[in-house]
N, C-alpha and C positions, 0 to 999 in steps of 0.2 A: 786770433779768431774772433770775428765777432759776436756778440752777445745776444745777437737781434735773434736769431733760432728759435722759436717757442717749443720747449720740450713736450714731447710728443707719448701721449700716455701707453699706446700699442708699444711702443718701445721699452716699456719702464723706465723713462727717464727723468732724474732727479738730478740736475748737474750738482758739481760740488764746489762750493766755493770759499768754505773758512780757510784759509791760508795757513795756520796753525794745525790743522788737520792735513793739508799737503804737505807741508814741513814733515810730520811724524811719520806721514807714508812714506816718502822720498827715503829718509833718514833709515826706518825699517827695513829696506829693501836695500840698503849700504849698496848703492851702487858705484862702480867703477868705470875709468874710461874707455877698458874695452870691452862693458858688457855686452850684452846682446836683449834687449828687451822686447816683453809682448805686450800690450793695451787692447783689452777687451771692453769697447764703447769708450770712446775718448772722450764723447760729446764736445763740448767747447773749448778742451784741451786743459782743465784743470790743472792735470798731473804733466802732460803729453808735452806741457812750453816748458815746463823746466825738469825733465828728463831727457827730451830729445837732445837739446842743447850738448849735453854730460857724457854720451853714451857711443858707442862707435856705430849701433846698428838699431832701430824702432819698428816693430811691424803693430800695425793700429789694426784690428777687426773691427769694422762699423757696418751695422748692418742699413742705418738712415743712408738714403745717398744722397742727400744734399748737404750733409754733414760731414760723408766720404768725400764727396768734391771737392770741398772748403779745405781737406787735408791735403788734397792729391794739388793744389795749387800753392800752400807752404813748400817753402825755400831750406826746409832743414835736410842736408843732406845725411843718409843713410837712414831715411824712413821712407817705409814700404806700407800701402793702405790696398786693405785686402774692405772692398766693399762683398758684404755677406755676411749671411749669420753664422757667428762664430762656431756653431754650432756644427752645421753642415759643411765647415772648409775641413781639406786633408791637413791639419796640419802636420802632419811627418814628411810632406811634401814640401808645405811652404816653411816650417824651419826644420831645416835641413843640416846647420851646423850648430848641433847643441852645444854647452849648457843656456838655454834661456832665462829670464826673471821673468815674470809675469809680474804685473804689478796693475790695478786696474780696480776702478771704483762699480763691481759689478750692478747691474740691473738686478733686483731683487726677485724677479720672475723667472730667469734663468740660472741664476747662483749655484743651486743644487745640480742642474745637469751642466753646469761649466765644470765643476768639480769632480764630480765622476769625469766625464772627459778628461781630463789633467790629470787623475788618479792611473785612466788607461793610456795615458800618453807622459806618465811620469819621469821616463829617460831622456826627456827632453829639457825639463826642468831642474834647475838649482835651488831655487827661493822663488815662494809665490806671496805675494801682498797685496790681499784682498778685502775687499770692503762686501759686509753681509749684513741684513737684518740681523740685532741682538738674538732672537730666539734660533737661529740658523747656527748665529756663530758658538753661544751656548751647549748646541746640539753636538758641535766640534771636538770642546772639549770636555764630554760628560763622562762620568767614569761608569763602570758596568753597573748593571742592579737599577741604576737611575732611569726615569722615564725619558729623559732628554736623551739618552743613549739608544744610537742608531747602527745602519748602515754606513754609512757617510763616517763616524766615529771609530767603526772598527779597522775602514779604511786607510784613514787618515792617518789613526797612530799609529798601524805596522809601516808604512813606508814615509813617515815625514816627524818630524818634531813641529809642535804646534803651538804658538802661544799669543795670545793678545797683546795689541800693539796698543790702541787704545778706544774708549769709547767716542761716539760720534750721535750728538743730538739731531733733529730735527733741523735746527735754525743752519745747519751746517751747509743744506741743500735749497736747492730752488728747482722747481717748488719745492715745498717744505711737505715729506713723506710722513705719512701718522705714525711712525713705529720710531725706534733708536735704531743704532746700526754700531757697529764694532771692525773694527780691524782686526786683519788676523795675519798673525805669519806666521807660514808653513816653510822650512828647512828639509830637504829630501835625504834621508839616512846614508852613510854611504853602505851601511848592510841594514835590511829592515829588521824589526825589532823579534823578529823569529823567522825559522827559514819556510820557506811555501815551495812546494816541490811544483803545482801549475799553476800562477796566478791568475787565470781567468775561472777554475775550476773553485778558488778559494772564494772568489769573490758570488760566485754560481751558492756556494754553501750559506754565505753568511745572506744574501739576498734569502736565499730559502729559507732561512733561519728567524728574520725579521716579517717574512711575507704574513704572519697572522700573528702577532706579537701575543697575545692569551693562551695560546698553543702550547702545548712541551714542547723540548725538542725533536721527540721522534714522530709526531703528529707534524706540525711543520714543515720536516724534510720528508714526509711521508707525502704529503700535501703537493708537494713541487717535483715529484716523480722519483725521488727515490724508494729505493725499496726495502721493506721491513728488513730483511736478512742481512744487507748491507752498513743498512744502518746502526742494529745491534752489534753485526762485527767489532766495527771502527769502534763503535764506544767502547764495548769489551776490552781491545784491547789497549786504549789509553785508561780504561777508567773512567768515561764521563757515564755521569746522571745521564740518562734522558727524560728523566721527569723535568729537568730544569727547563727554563724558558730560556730563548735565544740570547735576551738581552742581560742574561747574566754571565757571558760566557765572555772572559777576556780577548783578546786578540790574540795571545799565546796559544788559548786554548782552540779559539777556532782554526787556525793553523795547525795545532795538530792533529783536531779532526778531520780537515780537509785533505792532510796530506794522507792522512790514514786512508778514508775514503776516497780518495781518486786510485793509490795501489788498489783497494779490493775492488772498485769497479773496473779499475784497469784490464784485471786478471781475470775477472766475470765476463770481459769482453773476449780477451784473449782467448778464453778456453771456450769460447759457446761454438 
């Protein structure tokens, strides 16, 4: 691929070029030769020349298309270039025969909702190895009580194991981005770390839980439609505070309040 591309800011683009930092991604992501791999913004194929090569199958998301073209005229066979933003493709459609890796030096603008996506499309996924802003990647692994602890965090740890690959300065990129950046890699559980009776209904809880972070908890879920009665239930009968604030609440325990809570609303709907 040639070099001549001038990265293009609407995009977020910071191509990657320390080689020593491609080695430790390649390496993290232990791939095999029949994996199945994704590339979210290849840009000038950092990763994308020496994973393609390795791997039985490459699907590239680029949303630039002149960048797309440049792929879609390489000679590696069993790579597929999905011109689009990643964002907006089906992917349950386009990969179709899971497990996939994901492996990809994300745009720091989209990082967060690349994630959530991946999070809602995680039966798709083996192992993801991605590149974030430090404060992003920080945010990943922050434990409860802490201000870096999120949505994103309570996500993360019930259905993936997560740990830093390594850090990644400035001088790594061209152009050269004002912040640090981190690797991360995510491992997908083969049971997550507590059981969830509806996960879209779990994730519906802990979003409500973080929507006004100064909140208690039963202000909070009060806040985002549910209802006093309901709510006192559920905690009643696990036991939780509702004085406490969202972001002190393990991923155990949000699990059990969500499971609690989706039976009482369940049976709220059932019987009306």
């Amino acid at each position: 691929m040639p070099q001549s591309h001038r990265p293009r800011k609407r995009f977020g683009q910071n191509f990657l070029h320390d080689q020593n930092i491609i080695r430790a991604i390649v390496a993290a992501a232990k791939l095999e030769q029949g994996d199945k791999v994704v590339e979210i913004g290849p840009g000038r194929g950092a990763l994308t020349h020496v994973i393609a090569p390795v791997v039985a199958e490459m699907h590239l998301m680029e949303i630039d298309r002149d960048l797309a073209a440049r792929w879609e005229s390489q000679q590696y066979p069993g790579v597929h270039v999905h011109t689009a933003d990643a964002l907006k493709l089906d992917w349950n459609t386009l990969l179709c025969a899971p497990p996939y890796k994901l492996v990809a030096n994300l745009p720091y603008n989209i990082s967060s909702q690349v994630l959530f996506k991946v999070i809602e499309h995680r039966h798709l996924f083996s192992t993801l190895v991605l590149m974030f802003q430090k404060e992003v990647a920080q945010r990943l692994r922050a434990q409860a009580g802490t201000k870096n602890y999120g949505i994103l965090t309570v996500l993360c740890h019930l259905w993936f194991d997560v740990d830093p690959v390594i850090h990644v300065g400035p001088q790594a990129f061209t152009p050269q981005p004002k912040v640090d950046s981190e690797v991360v890699r995510f491992c997908r559980r083969a049971e997550p770390r507590a059981r969830v009776a509806e996960p879209q209904f779990f994730i519906q809880v802990v979003k409500a839980a973080f929507a006004q972070r100064r909140k208690t908890l039963r202000n909070s879920l009060q806040s985002q439609g549910f209802t006093a009665a309901d709510i006192d239930a559920a905690a009643s009968h696990i036991g939780l505070d509702l004085q406490r604030r969202g972001e002190t609440l393990s991923p155990m325990e949000f699990a059990a309040l969500s499971n609690t809570l989706y039976e009482i609303v369940s049976q709220t709907v059932h019987s009306a």
